[in-house]
N, C-alpha and C positions, 0 to 999 in steps of 0.2 A: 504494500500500500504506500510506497514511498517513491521510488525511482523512477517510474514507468504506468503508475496509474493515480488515479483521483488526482487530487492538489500535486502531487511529485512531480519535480524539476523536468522530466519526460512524460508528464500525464496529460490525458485532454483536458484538464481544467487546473493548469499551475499555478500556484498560488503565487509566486514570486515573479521576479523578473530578473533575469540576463543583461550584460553590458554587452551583448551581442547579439546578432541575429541566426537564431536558428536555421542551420542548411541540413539537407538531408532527407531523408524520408520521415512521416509522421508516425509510421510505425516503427517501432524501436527494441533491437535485441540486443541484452547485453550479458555476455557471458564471462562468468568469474568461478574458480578456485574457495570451494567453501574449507575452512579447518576443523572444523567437528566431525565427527564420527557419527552415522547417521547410519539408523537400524530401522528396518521392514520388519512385519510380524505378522504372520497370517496362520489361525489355528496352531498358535505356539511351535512354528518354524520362523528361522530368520532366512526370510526370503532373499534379504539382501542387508551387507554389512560391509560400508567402506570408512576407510578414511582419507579418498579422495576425490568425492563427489564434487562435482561440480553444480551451481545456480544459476538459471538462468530467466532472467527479469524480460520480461516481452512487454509492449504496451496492451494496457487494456485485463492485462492475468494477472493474480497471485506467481509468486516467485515459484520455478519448479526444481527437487531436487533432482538431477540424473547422474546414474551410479553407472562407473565402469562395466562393460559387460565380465572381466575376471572380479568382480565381485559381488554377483547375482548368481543365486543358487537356477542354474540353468536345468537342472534333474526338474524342477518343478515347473518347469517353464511348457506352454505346449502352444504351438504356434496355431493362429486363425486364420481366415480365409477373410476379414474385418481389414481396411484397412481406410482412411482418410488421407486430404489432400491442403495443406496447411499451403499459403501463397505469399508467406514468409521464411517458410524451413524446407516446403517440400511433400512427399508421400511417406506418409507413417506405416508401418506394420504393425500386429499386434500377435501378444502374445496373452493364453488365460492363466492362473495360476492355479494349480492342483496341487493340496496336500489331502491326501486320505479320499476321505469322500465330500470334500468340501471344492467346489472351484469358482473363484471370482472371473468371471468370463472378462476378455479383454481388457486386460487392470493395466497393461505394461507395453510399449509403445517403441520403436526408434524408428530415426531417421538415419537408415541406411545409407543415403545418396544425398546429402542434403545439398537445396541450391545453393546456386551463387550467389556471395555476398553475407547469406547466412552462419554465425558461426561454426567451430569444428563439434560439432555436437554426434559424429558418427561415432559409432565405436561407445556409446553411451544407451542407456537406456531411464524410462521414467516412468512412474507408476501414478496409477488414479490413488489418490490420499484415500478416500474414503472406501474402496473396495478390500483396502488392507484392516487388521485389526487393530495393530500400535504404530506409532513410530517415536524413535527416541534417537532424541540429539544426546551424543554421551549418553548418561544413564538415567535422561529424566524425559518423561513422557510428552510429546507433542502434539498439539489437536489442532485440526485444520488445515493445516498449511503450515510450510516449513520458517522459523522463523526470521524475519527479511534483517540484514544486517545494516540497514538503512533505515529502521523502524524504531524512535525511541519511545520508551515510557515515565515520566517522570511524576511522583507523588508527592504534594509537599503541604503541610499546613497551612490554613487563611484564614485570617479575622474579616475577610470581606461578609458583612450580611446580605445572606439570602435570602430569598424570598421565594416560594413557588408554587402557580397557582394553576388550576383548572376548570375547566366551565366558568373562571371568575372568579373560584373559590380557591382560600389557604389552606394549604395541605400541609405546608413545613414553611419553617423559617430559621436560621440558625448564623450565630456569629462566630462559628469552626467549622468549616466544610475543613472536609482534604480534597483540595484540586487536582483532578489527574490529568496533565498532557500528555498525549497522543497524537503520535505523526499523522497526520492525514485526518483526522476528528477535531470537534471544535473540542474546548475545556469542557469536561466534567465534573459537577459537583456533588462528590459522596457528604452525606449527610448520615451523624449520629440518628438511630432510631428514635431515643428521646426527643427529636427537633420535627419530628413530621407525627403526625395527627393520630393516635390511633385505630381511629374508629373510620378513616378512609383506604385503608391498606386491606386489601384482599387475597390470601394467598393463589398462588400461581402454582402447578405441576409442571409449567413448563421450565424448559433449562437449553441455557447455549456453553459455547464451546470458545474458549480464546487461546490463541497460543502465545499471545503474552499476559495475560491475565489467570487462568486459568478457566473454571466451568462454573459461570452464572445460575443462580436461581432466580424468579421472579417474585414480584407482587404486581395485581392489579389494583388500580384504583378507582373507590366511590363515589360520586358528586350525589348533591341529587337528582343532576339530568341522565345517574346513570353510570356502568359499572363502564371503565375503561381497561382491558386484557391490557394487561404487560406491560404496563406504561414505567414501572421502574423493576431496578434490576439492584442483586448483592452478591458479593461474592462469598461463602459460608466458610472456604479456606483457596485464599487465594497463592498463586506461585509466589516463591519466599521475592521476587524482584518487584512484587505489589502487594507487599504483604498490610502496608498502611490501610487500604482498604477494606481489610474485614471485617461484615459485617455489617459495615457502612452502606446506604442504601441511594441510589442516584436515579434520577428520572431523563427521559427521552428528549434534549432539548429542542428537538424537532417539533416536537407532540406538545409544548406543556408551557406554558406565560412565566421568563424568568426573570427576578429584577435583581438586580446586583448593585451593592453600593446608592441604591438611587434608582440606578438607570435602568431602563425597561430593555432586555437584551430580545434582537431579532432571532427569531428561531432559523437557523442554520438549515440547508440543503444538503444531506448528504446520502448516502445510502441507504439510509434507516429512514430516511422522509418518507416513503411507500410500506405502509407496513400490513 
């Protein structure tokens, strides 16, 4: 979410600006050298295990990792008759993966032949994230998507007062959020449970997935025009790198009337605006 998509310096909607003028194509490959050790797991086999994977940042994608084919369990590999036509890298192949009596049909991909212009991406292979069962950078588990090493997360204490409201009405207000920035997201303001309303918090069964956060719980919220699904989110043990957050409860700045200091803040455009 940083290099090559949303607000990032190569995204269709960069937030910044250049002392120069962009030459080039508007589609954008960039291929790097990751130094973590990055492990596949499917039905408790390590389908693939390097520690010289490469990432490769495209405009428009999430980053992907692709591992050397000498470090992909090729026993488990069983070729398709599946194959796509990418008019940035070229014609993909695919491969399913079978361990036992389980198999993820088409999870694993190369560009045998790739065009001109396109990085050296032959000789490499890349798996669908969610076809697998884990992946772990080193020894600690990753959700989502691999994590982009142009992505920061920073957590820090604020006395700015909050205020945040719906259909009109106060739901919280508090003079301690913890502020999280996030590359590519506007500021978020987690808020002590004490600071938001009781009796307007609805729990939620739903749950999402961050691979720099960890895995969200929800709340819905009540007005009385009416119950609003999943309008904030908490983290109940977050990764030790946002660990300030737990517990702490933050609403949808898209979704929801926020004033800060005073000022009445615009509700932000972002991925999350379509919900």
């Amino acid at each position: 979410m940083t290099l090559t998509i949303g607000t990032g310096p190569f995204g269709p909607r960069s937030a910044g600006t250049f002392n120069f003028t962009r030459e080039g194509p508007r589609h954008a490959l960039y291929w790097e050298p990751s130094d973590r050790r990055v492990r596949v797991v499917f039905k408790g086999e390590s389908i693939a295990d390097s520690r010289s994977v490469m990432l490769l940042h495209e405009t428009g994608h999430l980053p992907v990792y692709y591992f050397p084919l000498a470090d992909v369990r090729s026993d488990l590999l069983e070729p398709t008759d599946h194959s796509t036509h990418c008019p940035f890298k070229g014609d993909a192949r695919y491969w399913s993966v079978r361990v036992g009596d389980r198999v993820a049909p088409d999870a694993v991909w190369n560009y045998e032949e790739p065009i001109d212009g396109c990085p050296p991406i032959a000789g490499h292979v890349a798996f669908y994230w969610n076809r697998m069962d884990q992946w772990y950078e080193e020894d600690e588990e990753v959700f989502v998507h691999p994590r982009d090493p142009y992505h920061r997360l920073d957590v820090v204490p604020s006395s700015r007062h909050v205020r945040i409201c719906v259909d009109g009405e106060l739901i919280a207000e508090s003079d301690r959020p913890m502020m999280l920035f996030e590359t590519g997201l506007p500021p978020r303001y987690y808020l002590p449970l004490d600071d938001v309303r009781d009796e307007v918090l609805v729990p939620s069964s739903s749950h999402t997935r961050c691979p720099y956060k960890g895995i969200a719980s929800y709340w819905s919220v009540k007005t009385s025009e009416g119950v609003h699904d999943d309008l904030g989110w908490y983290y109940p043990e977050p990764i030790e790198e946002a660990g300030r957050i737990r517990g702490l409860v933050a609403f949808y700045n898209e979704h929801v009337d926020i004033t800060c200091d005073g000022e009445e803040l615009e509700r932000p455009v972002t991925r999350f605006s379509k919900r």
